[in-house]
TORNU-839517 format. One line per field, with one value per residue: residue number from 1; residue in three letters; x, y, z of N, C-alpha, C, CB in turn. Coordinates in steps of 0.02 Angstrom, whole numbers. Atoms other than C-alpha are relative to their C-alpha. Glycine has a CB too. Layout:
resi <- [NUM / ...]
resn <- [ALA / ...]
n_xx <- [X / ...]
n_yy <- [Y / ...]
n_zz <- [Z / ...]
ca_xx <- [X / ...]
ca_yy <- [Y / ...]
ca_zz <- [Z / ...]
c_xx <- [X / ...]
c_yy <- [Y / ...]
c_zz <- [Z / ...]
cb_xx <- [X / ...]
cb_yy <- [Y / ...]
cb_zz <- [Z / ...]
//
This chain:
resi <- [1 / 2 / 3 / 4 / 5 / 6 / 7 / 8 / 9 / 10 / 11 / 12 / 13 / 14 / 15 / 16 / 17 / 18 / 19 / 20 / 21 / 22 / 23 / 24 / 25 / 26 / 27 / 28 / 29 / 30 / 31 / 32 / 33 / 34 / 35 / 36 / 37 / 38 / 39 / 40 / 41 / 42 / 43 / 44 / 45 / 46 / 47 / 48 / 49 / 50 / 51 / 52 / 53 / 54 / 55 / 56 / 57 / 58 / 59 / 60 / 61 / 62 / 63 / 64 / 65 / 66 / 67 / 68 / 69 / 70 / 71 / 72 / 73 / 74 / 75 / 76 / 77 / 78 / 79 / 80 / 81 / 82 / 83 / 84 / 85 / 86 / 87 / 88 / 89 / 90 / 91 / 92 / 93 / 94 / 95 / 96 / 97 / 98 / 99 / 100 / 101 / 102 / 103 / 104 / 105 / 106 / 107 / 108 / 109 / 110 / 111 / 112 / 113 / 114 / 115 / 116 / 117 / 118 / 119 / 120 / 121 / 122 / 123 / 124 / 125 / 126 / 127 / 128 / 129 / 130 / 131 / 132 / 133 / 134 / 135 / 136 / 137 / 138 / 139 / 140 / 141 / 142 / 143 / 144 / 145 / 146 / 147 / 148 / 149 / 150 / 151 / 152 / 153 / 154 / 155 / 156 / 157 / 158 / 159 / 160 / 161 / 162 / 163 / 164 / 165 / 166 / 167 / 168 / 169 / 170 / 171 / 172 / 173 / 174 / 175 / 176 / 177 / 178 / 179 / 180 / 181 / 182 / 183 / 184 / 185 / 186 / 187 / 188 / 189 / 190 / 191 / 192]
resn <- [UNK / UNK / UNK / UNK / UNK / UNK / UNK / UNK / UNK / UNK / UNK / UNK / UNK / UNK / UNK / UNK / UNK / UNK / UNK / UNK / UNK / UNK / UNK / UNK / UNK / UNK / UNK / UNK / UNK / UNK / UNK / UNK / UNK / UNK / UNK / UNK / UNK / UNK / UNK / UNK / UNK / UNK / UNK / UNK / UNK / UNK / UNK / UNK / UNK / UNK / UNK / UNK / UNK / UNK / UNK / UNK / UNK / UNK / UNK / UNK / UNK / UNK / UNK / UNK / UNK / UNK / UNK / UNK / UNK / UNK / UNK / UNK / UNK / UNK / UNK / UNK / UNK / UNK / UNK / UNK / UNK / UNK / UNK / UNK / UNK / UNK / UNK / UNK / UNK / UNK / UNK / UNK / UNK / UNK / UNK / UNK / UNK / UNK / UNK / UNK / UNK / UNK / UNK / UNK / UNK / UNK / UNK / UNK / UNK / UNK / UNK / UNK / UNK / UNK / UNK / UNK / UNK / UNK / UNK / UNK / UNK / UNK / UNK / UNK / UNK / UNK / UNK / UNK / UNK / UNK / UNK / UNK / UNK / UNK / UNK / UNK / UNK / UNK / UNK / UNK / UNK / UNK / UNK / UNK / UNK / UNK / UNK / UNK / UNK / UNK / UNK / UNK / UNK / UNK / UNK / UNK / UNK / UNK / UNK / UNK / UNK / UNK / UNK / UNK / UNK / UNK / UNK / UNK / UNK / UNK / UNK / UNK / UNK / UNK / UNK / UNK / UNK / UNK / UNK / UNK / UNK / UNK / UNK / UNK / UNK / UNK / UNK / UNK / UNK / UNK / UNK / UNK]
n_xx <- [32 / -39 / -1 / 20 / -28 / -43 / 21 / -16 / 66 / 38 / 21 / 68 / 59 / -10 / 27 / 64 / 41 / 12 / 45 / -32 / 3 / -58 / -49 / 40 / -25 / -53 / 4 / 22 / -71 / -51 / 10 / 29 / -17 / -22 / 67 / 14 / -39 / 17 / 84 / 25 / -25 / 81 / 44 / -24 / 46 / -50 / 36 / -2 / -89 / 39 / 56 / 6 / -61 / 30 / 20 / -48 / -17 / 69 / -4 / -67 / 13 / 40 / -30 / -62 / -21 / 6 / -63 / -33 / -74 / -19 / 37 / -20 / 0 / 57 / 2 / 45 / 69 / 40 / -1 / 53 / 75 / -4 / -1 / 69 / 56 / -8 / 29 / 81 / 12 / -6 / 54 / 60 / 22 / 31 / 57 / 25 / -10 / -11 / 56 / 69 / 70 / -40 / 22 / -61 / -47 / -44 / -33 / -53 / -73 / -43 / -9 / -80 / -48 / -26 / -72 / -47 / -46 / 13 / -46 / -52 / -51 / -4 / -47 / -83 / 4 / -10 / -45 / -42 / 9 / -40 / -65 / -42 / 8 / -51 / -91 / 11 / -20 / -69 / -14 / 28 / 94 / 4 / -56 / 37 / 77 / -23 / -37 / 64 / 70 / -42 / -25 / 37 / -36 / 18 / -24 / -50 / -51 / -37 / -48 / -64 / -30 / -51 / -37 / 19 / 50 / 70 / 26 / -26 / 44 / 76 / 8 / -26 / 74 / 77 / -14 / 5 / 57 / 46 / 5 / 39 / 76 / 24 / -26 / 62 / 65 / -2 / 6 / 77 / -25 / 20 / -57 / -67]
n_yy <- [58 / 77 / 26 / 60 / 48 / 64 / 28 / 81 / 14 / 2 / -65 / -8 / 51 / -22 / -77 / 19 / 15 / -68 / -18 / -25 / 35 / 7 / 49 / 73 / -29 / 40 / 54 / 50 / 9 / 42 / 80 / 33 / 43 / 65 / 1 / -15 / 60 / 46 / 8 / 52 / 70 / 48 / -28 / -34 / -68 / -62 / -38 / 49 / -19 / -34 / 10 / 78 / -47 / -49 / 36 / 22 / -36 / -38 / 79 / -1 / -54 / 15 / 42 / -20 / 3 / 82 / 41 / 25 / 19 / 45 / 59 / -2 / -67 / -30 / 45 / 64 / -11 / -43 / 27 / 38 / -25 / -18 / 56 / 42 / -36 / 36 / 56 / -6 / -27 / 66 / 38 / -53 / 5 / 49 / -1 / -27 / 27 / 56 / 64 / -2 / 18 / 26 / 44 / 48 / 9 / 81 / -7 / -37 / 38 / 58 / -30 / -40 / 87 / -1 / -57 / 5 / 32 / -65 / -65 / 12 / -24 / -68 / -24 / 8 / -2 / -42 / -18 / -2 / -68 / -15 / -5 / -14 / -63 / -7 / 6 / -42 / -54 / 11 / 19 / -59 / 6 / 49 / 15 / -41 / 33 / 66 / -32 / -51 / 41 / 82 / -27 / -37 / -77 / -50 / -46 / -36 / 61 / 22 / -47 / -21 / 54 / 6 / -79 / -32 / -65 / 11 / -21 / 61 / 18 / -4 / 15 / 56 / 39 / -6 / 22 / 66 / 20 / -4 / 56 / 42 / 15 / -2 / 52 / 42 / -3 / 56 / 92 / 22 / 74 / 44 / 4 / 41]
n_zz <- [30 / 9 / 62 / -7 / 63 / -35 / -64 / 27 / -30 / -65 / -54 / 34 / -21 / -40 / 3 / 33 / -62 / -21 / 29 / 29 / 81 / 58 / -13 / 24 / 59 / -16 / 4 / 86 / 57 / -15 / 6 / 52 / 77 / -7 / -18 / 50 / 40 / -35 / 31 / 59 / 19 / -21 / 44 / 92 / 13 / -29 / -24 / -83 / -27 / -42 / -50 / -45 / -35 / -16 / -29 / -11 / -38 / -65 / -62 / -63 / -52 / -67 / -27 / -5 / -77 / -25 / 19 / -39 / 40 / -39 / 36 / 60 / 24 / 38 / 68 / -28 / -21 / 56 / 52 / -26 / 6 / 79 / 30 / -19 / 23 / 77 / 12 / -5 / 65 / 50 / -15 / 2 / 68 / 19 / -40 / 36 / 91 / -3 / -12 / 23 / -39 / -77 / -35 / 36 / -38 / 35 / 56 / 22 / -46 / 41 / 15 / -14 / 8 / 79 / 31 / -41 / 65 / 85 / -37 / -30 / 50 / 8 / -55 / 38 / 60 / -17 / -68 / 64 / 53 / -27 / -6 / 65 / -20 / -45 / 33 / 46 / -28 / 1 / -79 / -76 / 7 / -45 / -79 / -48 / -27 / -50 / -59 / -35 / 21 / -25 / -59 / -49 / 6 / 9 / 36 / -51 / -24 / 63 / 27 / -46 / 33 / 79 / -29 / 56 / -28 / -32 / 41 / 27 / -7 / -13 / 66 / 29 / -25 / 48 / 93 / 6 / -13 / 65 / 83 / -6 / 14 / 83 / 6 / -42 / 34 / 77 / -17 / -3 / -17 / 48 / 56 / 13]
ca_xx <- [-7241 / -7169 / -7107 / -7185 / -7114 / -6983 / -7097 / -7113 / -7287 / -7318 / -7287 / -7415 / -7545 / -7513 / -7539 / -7693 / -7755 / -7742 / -7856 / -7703 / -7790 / -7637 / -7537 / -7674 / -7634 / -7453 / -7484 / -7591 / -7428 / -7316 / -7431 / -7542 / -7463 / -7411 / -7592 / -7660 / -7551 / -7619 / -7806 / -7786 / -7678 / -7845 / -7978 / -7906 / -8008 / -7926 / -8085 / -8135 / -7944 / -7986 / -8130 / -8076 / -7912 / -8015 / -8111 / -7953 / -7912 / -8064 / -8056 / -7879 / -7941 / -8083 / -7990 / -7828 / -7826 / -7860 / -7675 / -7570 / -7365 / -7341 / -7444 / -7340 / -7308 / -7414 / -7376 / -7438 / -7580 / -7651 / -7600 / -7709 / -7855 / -7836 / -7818 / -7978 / -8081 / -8026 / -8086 / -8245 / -8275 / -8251 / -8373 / -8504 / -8489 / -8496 / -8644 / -8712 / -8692 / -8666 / -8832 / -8961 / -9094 / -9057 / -9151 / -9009 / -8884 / -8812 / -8789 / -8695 / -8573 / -8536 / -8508 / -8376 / -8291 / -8256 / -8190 / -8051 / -7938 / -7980 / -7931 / -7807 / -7727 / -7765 / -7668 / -7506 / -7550 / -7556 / -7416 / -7307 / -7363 / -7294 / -7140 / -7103 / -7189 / -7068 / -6923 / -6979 / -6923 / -6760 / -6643 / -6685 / -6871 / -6861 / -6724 / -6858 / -7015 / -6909 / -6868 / -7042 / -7167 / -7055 / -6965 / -7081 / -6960 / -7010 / -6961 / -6865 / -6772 / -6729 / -6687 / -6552 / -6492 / -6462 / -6399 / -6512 / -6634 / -6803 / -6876 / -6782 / -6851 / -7012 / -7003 / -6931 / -7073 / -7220 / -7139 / -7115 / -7277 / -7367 / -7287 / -7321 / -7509 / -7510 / -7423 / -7575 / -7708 / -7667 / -7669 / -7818 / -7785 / -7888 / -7764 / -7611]
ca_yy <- [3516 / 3324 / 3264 / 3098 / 3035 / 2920 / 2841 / 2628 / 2563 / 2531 / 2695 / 2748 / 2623 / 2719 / 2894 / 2793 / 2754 / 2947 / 2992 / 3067 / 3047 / 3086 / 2948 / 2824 / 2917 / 2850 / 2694 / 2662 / 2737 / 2617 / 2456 / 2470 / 2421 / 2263 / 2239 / 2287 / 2150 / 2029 / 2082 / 2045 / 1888 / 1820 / 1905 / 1944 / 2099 / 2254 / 2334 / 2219 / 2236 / 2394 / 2393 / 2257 / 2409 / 2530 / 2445 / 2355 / 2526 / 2600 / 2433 / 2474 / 2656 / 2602 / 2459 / 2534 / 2488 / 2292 / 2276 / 2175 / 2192 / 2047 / 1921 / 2005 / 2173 / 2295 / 2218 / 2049 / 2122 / 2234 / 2087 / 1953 / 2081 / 2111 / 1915 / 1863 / 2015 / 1937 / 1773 / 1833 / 1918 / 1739 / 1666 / 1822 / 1788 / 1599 / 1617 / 1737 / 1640 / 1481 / 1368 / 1412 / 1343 / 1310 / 1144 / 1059 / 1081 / 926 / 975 / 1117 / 1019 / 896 / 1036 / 1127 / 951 / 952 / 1122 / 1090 / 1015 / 1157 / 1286 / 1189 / 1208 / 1372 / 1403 / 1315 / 1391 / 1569 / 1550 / 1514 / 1657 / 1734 / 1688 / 1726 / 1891 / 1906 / 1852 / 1983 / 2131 / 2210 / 2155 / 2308 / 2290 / 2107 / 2124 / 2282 / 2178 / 2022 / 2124 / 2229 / 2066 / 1906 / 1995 / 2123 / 2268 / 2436 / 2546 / 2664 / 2496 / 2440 / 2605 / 2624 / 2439 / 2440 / 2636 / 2712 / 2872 / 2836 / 2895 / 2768 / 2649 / 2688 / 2694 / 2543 / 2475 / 2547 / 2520 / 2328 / 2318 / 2383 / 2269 / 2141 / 2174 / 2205 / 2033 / 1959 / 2045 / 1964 / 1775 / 1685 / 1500 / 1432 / 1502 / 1388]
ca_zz <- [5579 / 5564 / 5421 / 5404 / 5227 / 5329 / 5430 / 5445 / 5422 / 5594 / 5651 / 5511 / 5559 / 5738 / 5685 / 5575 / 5766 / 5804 / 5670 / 5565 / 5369 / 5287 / 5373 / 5293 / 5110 / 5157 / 5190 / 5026 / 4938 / 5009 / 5008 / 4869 / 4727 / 4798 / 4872 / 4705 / 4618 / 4744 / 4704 / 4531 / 4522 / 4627 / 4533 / 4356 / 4355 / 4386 / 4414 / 4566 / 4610 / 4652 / 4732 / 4839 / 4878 / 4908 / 5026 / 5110 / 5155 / 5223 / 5340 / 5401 / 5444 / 5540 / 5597 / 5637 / 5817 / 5789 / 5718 / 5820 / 5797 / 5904 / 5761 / 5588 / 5499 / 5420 / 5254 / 5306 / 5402 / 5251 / 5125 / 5234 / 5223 / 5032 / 5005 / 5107 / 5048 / 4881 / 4912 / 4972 / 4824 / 4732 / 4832 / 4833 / 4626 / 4630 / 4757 / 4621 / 4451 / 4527 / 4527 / 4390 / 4498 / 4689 / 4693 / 4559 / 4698 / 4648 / 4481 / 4497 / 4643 / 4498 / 4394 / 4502 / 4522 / 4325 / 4322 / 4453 / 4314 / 4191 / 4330 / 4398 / 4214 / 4181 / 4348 / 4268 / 4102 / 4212 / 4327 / 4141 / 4058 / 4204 / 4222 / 4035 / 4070 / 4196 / 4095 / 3958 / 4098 / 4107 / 4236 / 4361 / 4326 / 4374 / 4526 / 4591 / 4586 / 4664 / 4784 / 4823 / 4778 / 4851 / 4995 / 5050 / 5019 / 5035 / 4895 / 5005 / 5043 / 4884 / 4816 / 4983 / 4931 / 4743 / 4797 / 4662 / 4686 / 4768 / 4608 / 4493 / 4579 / 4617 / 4410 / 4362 / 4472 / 4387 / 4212 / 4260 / 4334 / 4176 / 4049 / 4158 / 4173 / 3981 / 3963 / 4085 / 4017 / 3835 / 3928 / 3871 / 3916 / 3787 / 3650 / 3722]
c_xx <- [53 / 23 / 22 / 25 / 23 / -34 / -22 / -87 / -27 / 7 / -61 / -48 / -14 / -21 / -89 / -54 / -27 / -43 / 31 / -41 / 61 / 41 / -47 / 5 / 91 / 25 / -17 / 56 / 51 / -23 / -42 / 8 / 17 / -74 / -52 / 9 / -24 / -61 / -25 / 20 / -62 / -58 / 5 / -74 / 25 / -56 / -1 / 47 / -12 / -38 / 25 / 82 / -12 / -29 / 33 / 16 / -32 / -25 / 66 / -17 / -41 / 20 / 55 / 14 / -13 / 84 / 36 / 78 / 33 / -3 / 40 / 5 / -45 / -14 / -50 / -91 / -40 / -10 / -47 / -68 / 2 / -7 / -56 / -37 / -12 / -36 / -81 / -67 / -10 / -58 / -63 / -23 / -20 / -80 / -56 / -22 / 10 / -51 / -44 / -76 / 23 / -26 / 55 / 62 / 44 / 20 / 38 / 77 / 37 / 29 / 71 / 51 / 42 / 32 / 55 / 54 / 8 / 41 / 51 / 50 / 8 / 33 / 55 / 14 / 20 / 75 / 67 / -11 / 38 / 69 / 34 / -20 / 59 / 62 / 8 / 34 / 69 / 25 / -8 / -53 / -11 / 21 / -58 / -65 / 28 / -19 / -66 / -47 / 43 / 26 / -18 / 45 / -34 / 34 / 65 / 56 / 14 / 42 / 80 / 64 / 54 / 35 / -10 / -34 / -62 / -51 / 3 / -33 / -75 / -45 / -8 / -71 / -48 / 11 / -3 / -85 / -49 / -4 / -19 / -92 / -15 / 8 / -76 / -51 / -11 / -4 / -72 / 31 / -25 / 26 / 43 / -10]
c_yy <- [-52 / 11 / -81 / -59 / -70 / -49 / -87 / 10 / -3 / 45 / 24 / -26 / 35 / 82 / -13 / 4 / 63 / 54 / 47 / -40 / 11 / -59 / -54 / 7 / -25 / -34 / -16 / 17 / -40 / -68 / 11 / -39 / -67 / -37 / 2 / -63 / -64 / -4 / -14 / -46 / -42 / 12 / 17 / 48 / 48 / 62 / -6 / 9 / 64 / 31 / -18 / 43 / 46 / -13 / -35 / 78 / 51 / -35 / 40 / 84 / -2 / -23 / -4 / -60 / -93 / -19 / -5 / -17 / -77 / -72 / 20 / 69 / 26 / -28 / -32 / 1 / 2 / -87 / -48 / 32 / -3 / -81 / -19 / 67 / -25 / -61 / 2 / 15 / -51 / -28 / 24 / -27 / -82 / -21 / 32 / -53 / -72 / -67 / 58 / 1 / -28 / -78 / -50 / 37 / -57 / 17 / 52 / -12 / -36 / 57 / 35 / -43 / -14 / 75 / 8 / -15 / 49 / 65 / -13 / 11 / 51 / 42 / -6 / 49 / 102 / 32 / -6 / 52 / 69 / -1 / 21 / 56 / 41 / 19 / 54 / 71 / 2 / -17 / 47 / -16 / -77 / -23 / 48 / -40 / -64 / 12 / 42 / -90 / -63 / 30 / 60 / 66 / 54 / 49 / 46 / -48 / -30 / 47 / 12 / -79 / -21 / 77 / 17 / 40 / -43 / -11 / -52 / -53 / -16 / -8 / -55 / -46 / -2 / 3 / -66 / -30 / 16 / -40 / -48 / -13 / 4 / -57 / -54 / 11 / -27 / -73 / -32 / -72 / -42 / -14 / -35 / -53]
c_zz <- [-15 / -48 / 8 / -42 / 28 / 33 / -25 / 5 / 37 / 16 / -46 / 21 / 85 / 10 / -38 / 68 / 35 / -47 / -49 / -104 / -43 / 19 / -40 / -83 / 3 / 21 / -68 / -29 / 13 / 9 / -62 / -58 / 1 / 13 / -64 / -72 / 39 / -15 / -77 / -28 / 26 / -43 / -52 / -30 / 18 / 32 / 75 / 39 / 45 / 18 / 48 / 57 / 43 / 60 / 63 / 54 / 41 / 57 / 44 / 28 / 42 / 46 / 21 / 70 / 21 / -41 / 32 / -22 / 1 / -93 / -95 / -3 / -25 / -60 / 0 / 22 / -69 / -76 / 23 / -16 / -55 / -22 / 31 / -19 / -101 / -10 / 19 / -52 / -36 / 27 / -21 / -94 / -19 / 40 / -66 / -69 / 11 / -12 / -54 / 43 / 82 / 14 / -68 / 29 / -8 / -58 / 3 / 65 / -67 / -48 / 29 / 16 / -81 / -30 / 54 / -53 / -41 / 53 / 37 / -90 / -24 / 74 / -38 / -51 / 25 / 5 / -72 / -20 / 62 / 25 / -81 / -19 / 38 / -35 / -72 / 30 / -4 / 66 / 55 / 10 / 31 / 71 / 39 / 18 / 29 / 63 / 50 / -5 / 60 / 82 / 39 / 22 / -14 / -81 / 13 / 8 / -38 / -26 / 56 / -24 / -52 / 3 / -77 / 43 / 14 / -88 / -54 / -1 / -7 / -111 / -31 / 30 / -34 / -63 / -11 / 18 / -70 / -53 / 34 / 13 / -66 / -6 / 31 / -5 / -73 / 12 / -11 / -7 / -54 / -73 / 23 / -12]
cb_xx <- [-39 / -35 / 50 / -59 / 70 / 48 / -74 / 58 / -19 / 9 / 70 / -5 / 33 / 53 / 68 / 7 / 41 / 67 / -49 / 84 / -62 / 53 / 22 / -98 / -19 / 20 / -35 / -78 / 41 / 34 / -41 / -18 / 61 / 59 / -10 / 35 / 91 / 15 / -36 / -9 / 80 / -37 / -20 / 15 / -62 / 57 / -54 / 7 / 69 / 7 / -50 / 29 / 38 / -39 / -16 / 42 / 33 / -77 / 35 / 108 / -14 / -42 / -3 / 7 / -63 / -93 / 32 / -38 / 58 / -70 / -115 / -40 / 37 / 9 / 51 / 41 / -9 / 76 / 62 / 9 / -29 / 84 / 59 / -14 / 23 / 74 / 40 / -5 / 48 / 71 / -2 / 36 / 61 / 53 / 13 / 43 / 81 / 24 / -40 / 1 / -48 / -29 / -96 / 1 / -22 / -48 / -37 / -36 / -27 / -51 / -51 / 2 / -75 / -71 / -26 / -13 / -30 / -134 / -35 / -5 / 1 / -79 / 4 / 13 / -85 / -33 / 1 / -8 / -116 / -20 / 26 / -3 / -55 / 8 / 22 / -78 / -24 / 35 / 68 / -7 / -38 / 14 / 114 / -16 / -69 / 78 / 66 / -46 / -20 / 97 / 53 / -17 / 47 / 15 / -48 / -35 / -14 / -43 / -51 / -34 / -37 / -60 / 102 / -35 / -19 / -28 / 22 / 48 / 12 / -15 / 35 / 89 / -31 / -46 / 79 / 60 / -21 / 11 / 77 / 34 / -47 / 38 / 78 / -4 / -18 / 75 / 17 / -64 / -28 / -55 / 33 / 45]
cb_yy <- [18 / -71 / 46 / 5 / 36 / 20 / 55 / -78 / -26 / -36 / 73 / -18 / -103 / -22 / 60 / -84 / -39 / 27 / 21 / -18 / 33 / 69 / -15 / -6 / 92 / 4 / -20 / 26 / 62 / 21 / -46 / 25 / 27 / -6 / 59 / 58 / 7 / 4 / 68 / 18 / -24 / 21 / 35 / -95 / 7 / 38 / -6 / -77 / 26 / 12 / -43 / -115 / 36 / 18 / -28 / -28 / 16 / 12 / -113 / -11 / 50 / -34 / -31 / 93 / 66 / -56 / 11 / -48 / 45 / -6 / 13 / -33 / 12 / 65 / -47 / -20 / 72 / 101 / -17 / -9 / 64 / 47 / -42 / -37 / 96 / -22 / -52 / 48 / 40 / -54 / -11 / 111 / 31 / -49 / 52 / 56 / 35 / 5 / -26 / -55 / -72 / 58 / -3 / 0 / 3 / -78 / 1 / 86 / -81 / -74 / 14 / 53 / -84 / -19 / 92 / -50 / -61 / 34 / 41 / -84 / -24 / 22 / -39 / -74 / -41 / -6 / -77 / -46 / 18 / -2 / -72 / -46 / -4 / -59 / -108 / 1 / 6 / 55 / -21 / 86 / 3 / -29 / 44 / 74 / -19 / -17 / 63 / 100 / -28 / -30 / 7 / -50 / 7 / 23 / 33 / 18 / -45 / -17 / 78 / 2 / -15 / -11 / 6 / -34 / 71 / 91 / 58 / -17 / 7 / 112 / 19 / -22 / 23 / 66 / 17 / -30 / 33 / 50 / -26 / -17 / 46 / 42 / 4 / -2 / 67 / 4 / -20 / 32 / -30 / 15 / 58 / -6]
cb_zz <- [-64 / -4 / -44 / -6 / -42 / 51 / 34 / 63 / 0 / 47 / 16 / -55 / -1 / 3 / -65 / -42 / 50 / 11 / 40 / 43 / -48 / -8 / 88 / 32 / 3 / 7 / 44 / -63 / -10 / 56 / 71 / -15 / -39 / 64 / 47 / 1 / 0 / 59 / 13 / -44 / 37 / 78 / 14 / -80 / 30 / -76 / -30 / -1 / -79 / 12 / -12 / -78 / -42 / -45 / -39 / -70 / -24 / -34 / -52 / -45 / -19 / -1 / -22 / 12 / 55 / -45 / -40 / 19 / 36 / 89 / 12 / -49 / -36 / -13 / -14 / 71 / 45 / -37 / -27 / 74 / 24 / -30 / 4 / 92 / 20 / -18 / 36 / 39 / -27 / 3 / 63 / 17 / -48 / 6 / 79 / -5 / -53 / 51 / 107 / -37 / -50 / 79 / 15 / -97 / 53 / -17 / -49 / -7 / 76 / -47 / -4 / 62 / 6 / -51 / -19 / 58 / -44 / -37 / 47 / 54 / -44 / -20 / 71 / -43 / -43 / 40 / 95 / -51 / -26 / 13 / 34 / -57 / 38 / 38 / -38 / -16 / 62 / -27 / 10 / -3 / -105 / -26 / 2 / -30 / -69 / 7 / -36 / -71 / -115 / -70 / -12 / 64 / -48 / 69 / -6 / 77 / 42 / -52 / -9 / 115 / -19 / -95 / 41 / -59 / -64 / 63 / -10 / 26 / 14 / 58 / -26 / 28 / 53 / 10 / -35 / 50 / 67 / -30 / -56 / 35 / 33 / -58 / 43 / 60 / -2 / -46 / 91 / -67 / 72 / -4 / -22 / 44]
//
């Protein structure tokens, strides 16, 4: 028997095509959390988040065999699906909750015209609370999520990098990622 641990996403996504389920169990451990962090900076729901993961990856097992190396990486791929199953989701709920009555269609256009401003400041008001979320981590915890979120580093490939243990890593990760969702689940825009 293999031993698969080492293996790059695309060859995963490859054994995904051969109907290997554990290679698709090691993929989600090597993209979700980034994927995860992507579904709820869009949706600030962690439920939805994942859902919207879950989902994401029962797509790329069906869908193994529509990923093209030529057009980006697995990353990229998986993070494109995770960001438009995200926005669909936005729509599915403003489709839902959006119009009271469907024949004051007009009123609820003028309506989402007047909260553009409000969510365009509660973006700024976000994307601040994040960076001083950020700046709350220690310096590993911020250099590992630079390094996994911004540059699309593997874990494996950070830890060989900063020439720490896998483990380390893979820590410092899910310790920075926690305070910062604690940090972002306390943001309510209307307190600043």
């Amino acid at each position: 028997m293999q031993d698969h641990r080492d293996a790059t996403p695309q060859a995963l996504v490859e054994r995904i095509c051969r109907g290997e389920a554990e290679a698709l169990g090691e993929l989600f451990d090597c993209l979700a959390d980034h994927n995860y962090a992507i579904a709820v900076s869009i949706l600030r729901n962690p439920d939805d988040a994942e859902e919207i993961l879950n989902d994401v990856f029962a797509r790329v097992w069906t869908h193994a065999e529509r990923y093209d190396p030529k057009r980006g990486s697995v990353a990229a791929w998986v993070g494109v699906m995770t960001r438009s199953r995200c926005l669909d989701r936005l729509r599915q709920l403003a489709r839902r909750g959006g119009q009271l009555n469907p024949e004051d269609s007009n009123l609820t256009y003028l309506e989402d015209q007047h909260a553009l401003p409000e969510q365009a400041t509660e973006q700024a008001l976000l994307a601040r609370a994040a960076r001083g979320a950020l700046a709350g981590l220690s310096e590993i915890q911020r250099r590992i999520l630079r390094l996994a979120y911004f540059r699309d580093m593997s874990q494996r490939d950070i830890a060989e990098m900063l020439q720490l243990p896998l483990g380390t890593v893979k820590s410092h990760c899910r310790r920075g990622l926690g305070r910062l969702r604690q940090a972002l689940d306390d943001f309510d825009p209307a307190a600043r």
